[in-house]
Each structure stands twice: as structure tokens, then as C-alpha cells.
LUMSEDREN-626359 format. One line per field, with one value per residue (C-alpha): x, y, z; residue number from 1; residue in one letter. Coordinates in pm, 1 decimal. Example, Ala and Ser with C-alpha at 12.3 -4.5 7.8 and 13.67 -1.06 7.14 Angstrom:
BEGIN
px: c(1230.0, 1367.0)
py: c(-450.0, -106.0)
pz: c(780.0, 714.0)
pos: c(1, 2)
code: c(a, s)
! end
This chain:
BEGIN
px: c(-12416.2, -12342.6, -12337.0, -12148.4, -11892.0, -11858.4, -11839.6, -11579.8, -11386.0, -11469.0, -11281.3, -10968.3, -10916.6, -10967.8, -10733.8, -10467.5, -10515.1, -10525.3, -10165.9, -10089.2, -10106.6, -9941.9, -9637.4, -9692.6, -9717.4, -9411.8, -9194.0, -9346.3, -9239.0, -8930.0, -8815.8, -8967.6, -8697.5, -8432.2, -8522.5, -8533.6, -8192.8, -8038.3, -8228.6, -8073.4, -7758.6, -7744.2, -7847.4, -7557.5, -7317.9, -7476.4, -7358.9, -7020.1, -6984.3, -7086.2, -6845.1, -6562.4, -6624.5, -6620.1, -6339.1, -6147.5, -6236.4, -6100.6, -5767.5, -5774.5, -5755.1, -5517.5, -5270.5, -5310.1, -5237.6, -4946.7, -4852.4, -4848.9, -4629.6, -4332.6, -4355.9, -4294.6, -4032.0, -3875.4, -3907.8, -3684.5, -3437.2, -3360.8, -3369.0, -3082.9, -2897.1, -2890.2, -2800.6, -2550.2, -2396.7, -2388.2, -2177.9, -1928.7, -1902.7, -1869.7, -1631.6, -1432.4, -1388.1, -1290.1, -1046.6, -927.9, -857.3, -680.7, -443.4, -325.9, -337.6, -103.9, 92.2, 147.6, 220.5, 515.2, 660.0, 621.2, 788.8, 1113.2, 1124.5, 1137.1, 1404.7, 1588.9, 1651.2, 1726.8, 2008.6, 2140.8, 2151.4, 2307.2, 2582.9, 2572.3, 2648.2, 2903.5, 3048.5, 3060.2, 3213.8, 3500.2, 3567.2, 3637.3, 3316.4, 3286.5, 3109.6, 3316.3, 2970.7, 2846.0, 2420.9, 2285.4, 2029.6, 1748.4, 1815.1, 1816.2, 1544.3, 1350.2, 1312.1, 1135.9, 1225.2, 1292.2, 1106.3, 1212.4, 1219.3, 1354.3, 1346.2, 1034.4, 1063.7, 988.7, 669.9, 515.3, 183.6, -43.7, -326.9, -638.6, -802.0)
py: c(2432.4, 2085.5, 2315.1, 2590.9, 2357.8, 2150.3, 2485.2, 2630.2, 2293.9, 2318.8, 2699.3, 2522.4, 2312.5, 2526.0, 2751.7, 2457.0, 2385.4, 2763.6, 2768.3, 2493.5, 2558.9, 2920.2, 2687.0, 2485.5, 2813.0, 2957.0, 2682.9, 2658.5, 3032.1, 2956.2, 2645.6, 2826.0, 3146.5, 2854.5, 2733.5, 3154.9, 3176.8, 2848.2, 2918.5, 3244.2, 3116.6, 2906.9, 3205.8, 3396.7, 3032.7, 3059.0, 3421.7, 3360.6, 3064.5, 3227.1, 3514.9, 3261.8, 3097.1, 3433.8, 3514.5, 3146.4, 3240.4, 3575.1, 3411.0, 3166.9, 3382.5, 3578.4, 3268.2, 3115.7, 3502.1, 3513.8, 3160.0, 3276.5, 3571.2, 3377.8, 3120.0, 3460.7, 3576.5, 3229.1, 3219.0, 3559.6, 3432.7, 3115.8, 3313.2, 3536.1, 3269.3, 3100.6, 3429.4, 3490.5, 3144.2, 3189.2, 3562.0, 3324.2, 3106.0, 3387.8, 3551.8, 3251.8, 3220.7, 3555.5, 3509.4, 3202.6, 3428.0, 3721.5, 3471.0, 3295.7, 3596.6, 3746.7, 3441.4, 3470.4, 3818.7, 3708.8, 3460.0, 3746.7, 3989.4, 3733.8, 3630.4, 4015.4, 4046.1, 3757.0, 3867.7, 4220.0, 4066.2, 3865.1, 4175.2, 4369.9, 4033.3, 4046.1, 4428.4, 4363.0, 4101.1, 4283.0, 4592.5, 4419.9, 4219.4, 4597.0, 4531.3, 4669.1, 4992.7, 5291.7, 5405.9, 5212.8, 5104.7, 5148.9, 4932.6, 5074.0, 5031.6, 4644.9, 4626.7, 4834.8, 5150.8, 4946.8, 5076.1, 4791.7, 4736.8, 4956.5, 4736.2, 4363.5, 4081.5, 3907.6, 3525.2, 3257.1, 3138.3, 2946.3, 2830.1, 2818.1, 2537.8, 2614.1, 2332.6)
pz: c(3505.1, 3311.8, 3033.9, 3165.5, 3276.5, 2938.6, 2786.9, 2982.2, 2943.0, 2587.3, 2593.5, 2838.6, 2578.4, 2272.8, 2446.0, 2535.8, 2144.7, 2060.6, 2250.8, 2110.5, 1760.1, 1836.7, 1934.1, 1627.9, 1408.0, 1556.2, 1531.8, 1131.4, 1084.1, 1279.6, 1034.2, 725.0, 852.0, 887.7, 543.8, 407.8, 514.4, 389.1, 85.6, 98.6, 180.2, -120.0, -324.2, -218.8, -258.2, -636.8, -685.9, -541.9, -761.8, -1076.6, -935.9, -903.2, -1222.1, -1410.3, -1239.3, -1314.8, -1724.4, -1673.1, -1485.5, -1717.4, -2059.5, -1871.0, -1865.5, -2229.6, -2291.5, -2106.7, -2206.3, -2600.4, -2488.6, -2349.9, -2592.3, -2847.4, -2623.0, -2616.8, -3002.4, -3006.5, -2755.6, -2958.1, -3323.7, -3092.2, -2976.2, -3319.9, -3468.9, -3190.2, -3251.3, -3652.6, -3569.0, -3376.2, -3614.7, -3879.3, -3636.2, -3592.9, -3922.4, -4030.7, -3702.5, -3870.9, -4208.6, -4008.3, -3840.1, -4182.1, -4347.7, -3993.0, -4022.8, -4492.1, -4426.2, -4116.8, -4396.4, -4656.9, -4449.7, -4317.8, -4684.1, -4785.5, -4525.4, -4639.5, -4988.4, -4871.6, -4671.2, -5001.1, -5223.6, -4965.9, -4993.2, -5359.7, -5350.8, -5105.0, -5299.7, -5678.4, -5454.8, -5303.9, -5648.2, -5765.7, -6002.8, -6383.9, -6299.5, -6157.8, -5909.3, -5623.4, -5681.5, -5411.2, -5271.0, -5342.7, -5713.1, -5668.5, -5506.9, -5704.0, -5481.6, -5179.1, -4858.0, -4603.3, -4330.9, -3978.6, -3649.9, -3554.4, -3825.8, -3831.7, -3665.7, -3955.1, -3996.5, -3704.4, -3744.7, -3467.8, -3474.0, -3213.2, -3128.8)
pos: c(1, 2, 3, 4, 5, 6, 7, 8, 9, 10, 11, 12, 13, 14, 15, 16, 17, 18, 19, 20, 21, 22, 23, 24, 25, 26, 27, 28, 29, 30, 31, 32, 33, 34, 35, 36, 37, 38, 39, 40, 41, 42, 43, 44, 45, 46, 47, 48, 49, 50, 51, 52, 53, 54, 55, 56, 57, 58, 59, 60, 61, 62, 63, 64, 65, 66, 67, 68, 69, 70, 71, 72, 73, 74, 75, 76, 77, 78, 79, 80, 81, 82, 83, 84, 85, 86, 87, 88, 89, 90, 91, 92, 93, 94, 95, 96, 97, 98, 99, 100, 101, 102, 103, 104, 105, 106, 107, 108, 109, 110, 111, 112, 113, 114, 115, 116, 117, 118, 119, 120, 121, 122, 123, 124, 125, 126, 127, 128, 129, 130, 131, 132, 133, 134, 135, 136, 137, 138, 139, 140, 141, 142, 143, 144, 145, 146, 147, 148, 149, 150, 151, 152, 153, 154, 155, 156, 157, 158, 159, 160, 161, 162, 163)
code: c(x, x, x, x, x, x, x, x, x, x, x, x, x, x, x, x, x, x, x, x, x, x, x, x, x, x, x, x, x, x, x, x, x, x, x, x, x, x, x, x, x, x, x, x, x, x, x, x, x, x, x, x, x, x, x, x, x, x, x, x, x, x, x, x, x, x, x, x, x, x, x, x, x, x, x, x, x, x, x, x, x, x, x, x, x, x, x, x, x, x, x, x, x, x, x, x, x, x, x, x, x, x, x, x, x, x, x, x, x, x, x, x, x, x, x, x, x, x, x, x, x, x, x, x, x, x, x, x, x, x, x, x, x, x, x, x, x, x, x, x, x, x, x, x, x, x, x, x, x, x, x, x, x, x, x, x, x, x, x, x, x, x, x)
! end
């Protein structure tokens, strides 16, 4: 009975440590699961990361890309606003050009106007002296068969300065 009873303490407490290291086990496979998961957590952090990275390279072309075009574009804006600036300058001067030559051809005109009016005086004047010819010359033969200009008389010359 000694024996019987040392024995079947022997099994109370191989079962207490049987129970035991069940618990032991358990809690191993539960922290080795724990462990899986943050393992495979970190995994899947890896992947995203390598994902993002890839992704940031991709991005990152994409902007030096896009930073080359507009520096082109900006390239062709200024070469248009240099060549826009050069026509107004152009422009400006031609302007200049057209307004002197406006301004010559005013003088030229009042001038042309002017010495029309002083043959017509002279023609007058040899007509009411009784002159040596017997016909009246008309103007046109003074002038040299020029018609004179239609319209008012021409102001004199008035030059305009822009500043």
C-alpha cells in the first residue's frame, strides 16, 4: 500500500506537472503565435516600405520630369517676351518713322500750298499789269501740270515729341 500510495502520488504529481507543462506549452505556442504575427507584421511593414519607396522613386522621377518641362516652358515664355519686347521696340520705331515722315509730308504739303498761292499772286499780278502776252497761262502751266491738293490747307508743321 506504501507503494501504491507513493505511486499514485508519484502519478498526482506527474499529472500536476503533466498540466503543468501543457500550460507552459500553450503559453510557448501562444508567445511563439504572438512572435508569428509580429514577425509577420514586420514582413508586411517591409513590403509596404519597399512599396512606398518604389513608389517615392517613381513620384520622384515624375517631378525632376516635370521640373525640366516648366523650366522649357519658362525658357519659351522669356525667348517670347524678349521677342515680344524687340517687335515693340521695332514697332516703336517704325511708329517713330511714320510720324516724321506724317509730319515732312504736312510741311511738304503747306509748303506745296504756299507756293501755289504765290503763283496764283504772280499770275494775278502779270494779268492786271496787262502783261506782254495776249493769252492768260493758266496755272497749271506754272506749276508744271500738278494738280493741287482738294480739301482744307494743311496746318504748318507741328512736331509732336512722346516722351
Amino acid at each position: 500500500e506504501v507503494q501504491v500510495d507513493e505511486l499514485q502520488r508519484l502519478l498526482a504529481g506527474m499529472e500536476q506537472e503533466h498540466r503543468s507543462l501543457l500550460l507552459k506549452m500553450k503559453e510557448g505556442e501562444a508567445e511563439l503565435a504572438r512572435l508569428r504575427s509580429v514577425e509577420g507584421d514586420k514582413l508586411a511593414e517591409q513590403d509596404r516600405s519597399a512599396q512606398l519607396e518604389k513608389e517615392v522613386a517613381m513620384l520622384r522621377e515624375k517631378i525632376h520630369h516635370l521640373d525640366d518641362m516648366l523650366k522649357s516652358q519658362q525658357r519659351k515664355v522669356r525667348q517670347m517676351i524678349e521677342q515680344l519686347q524687340n517687335s515693340k521696340t521695332v514697332i516703336q520705331a517704325k511708329d517713330a518713322v511714320i510720324q516724321e515722315l506724317k509730319e515732312r509730308v504736312a510741311y511738304l504739303e503747306a509748303e506745296n500750298l504756299e507756293m501755289h498761292d504765290r503763283i496764283e499772286h504772280l499770275i494775278e499780278k502779270q494779268v492786271s499789269r496787262g502783261g506782254h502776252s495776249s493769252r492768260v497761262r493758266s496755272k497749271s502751266e506754272y506749276v508744271g501740270g500738278s494738280k493741287r491738293l482738294s480739301g482744307p490747307k494743311p496746318l504748318p508743321l507741328i512736331r509732336v515729341v512722346e516722351t
